[in-house]
N, C-alpha and C positions, 0 to 999 in steps of 0.2 A: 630118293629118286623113284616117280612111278615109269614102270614099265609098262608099256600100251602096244597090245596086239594088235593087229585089223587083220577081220576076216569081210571079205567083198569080192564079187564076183568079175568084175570094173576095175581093170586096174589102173584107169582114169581117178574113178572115186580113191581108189586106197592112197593112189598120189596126193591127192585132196586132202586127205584125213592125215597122211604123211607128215605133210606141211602144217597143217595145223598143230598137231602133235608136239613135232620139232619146233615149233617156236617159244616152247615153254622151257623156262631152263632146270624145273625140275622135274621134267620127264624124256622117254626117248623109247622108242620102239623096240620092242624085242621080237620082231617077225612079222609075217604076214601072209594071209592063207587066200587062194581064190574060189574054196568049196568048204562046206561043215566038215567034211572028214578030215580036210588040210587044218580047219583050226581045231578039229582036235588031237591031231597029232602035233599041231606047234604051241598049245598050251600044255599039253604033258611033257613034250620035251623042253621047252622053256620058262614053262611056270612063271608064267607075265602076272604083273598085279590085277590086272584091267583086258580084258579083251572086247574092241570095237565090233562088234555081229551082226552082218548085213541077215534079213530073214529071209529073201529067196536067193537060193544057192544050187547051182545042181549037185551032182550026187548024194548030196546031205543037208537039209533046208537049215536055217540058224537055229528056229526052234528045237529043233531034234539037236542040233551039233548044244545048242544050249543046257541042255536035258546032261550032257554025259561032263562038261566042264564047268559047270556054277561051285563046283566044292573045291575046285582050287583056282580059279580066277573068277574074278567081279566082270558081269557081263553086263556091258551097255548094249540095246538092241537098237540099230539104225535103220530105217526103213522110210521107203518113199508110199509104203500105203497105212493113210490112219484109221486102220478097221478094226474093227470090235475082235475077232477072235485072236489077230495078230498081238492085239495087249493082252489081253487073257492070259492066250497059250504062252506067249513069250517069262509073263510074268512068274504064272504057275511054275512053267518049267527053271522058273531060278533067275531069270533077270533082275537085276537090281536098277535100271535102269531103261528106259524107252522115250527117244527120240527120233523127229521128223530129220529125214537128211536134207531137209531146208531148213531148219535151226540156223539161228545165226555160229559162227566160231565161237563164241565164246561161253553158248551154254552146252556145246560139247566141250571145252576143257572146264567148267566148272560141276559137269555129270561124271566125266572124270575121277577128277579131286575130290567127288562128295562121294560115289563110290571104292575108291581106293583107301579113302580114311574108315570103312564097313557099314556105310549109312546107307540110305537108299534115296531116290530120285524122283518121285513120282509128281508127273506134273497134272496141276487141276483138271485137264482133260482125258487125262491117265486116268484118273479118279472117278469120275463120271462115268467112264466106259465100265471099272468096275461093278459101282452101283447098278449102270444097266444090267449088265451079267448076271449078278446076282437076284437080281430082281425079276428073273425070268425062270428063277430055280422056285421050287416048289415050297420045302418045308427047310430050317437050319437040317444040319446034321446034328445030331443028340452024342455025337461022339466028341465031336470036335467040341460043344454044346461043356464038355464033361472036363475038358480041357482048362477052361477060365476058370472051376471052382479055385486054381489054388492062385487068383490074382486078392488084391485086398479090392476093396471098393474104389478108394481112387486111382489104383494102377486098372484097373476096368474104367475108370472116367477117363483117364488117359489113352487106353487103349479105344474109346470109344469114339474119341478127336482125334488119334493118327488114323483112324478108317478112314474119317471125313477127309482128310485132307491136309489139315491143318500142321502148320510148321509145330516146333517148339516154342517158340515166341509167339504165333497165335493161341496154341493150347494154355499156354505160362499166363496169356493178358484173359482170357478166357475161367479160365480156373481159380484165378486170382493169388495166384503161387509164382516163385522164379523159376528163370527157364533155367536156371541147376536144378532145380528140382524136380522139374518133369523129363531133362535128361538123366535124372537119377530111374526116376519110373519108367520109363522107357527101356534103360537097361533092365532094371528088374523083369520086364514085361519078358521081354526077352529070351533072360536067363529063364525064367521060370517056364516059361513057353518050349522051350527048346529051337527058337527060332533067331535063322541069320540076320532078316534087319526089318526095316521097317514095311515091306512089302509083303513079307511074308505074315508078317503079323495083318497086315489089311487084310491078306487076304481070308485068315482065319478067324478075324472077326466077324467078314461076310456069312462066311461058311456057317459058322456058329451059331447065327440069325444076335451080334447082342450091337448088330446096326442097322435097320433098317431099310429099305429101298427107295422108301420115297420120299 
């Protein structure tokens, strides 16, 4: 059973997100907050699998409320603005997830379920935003840069198509390998990395300069 928080300032919206939620029969809500501060005190006190994260909130915006709960629940970030530093910051600070709250239903309960199993979400517009980002920074960091020596060649080829975007099935038809095998490299990337999931890892390929901008 996944457990789904919703933090929303609306509590229009969170009935929305409610309903949604509840028609899946293996999930059901464990709380719901109407500020950042509210959801972080109901992800520390109920340690939900998944918590829904509206990004503007008063007292505590999602971003910030995201910053202090990504280490014990999986944060999808919901927002009705699709701007650049909204995916950034959201992502940097630990989201595992970013969608429009005009999504249809059912690519929030499948952002959900693809978060909750410890993957990550990022959709090809997500991905672009990155790239812009990046490509308005100067030089890689030489630290981050110091990071990748200990991948082998092709878990760096791998990690070089999960920047892009690309699923496991596109990397797998790409590489010319099965998609067990590049979910094997993916974990490896991972572990070796010391990183949560696949976002994290985009993002430190950016950073690293060993994906380009353009």
């Amino acid at each position: 059973m996944i457990r789904v928080a919703i933090a929303d300032d609306q509590a229009m919206v969170r009935a929305g997100f409610r309903m949604i939620v509840e028609s899946q029969t293996d999930m059901r809500i464990a709380g719901e907050a109407g500020d950042g501060q509210e959801a972080i005190d109901l992800v520390n006190r109920e340690r939900p699998d998944v918590i829904l994260m509206d990004v503007r909130m008063p007292r505590l915006d999602g971003i910030a409320a995201t910053r202090q709960v990504a280490e014990v629940a999986r944060v999808v970030i919901l927002t009705t603005y699709e701007l650049d530093e909204y995916v950034f910051d959201a992502l940097a600070a630990g989201a595992s997830a970013f969608l429009l709250k005009a999504a249809p239903p059912e690519d929030l309960i499948k952002a959900i379920r693809v978060v909750a199993s410890g993957d990550a979400l990022l959709a090809p517009s997500v991905t672009r935003r990155l790239i812009q980002e990046f490509a308005r920074r100067p030089e890689p960091q030489a630290r981050k840069a110091k990071q990748l020596e200990s991948l082998t060649d092709r878990e760096r080829d791998v990690l070089r198509e999960v920047a892009r975007g690309l699923s496991n099935a596109e990397i797998a038809a790409r590489l010319h390998v099965a998609e067990t095998t590049v979910k094997t490299h993916v974990a490896h990337v991972l572990d070796k990395l010391d990183l949560r999931d696949r976002v994290q890892a985009v993002i430190l390929a950016y950073e690293a300069g060993l994906v380009g901008s353009a």
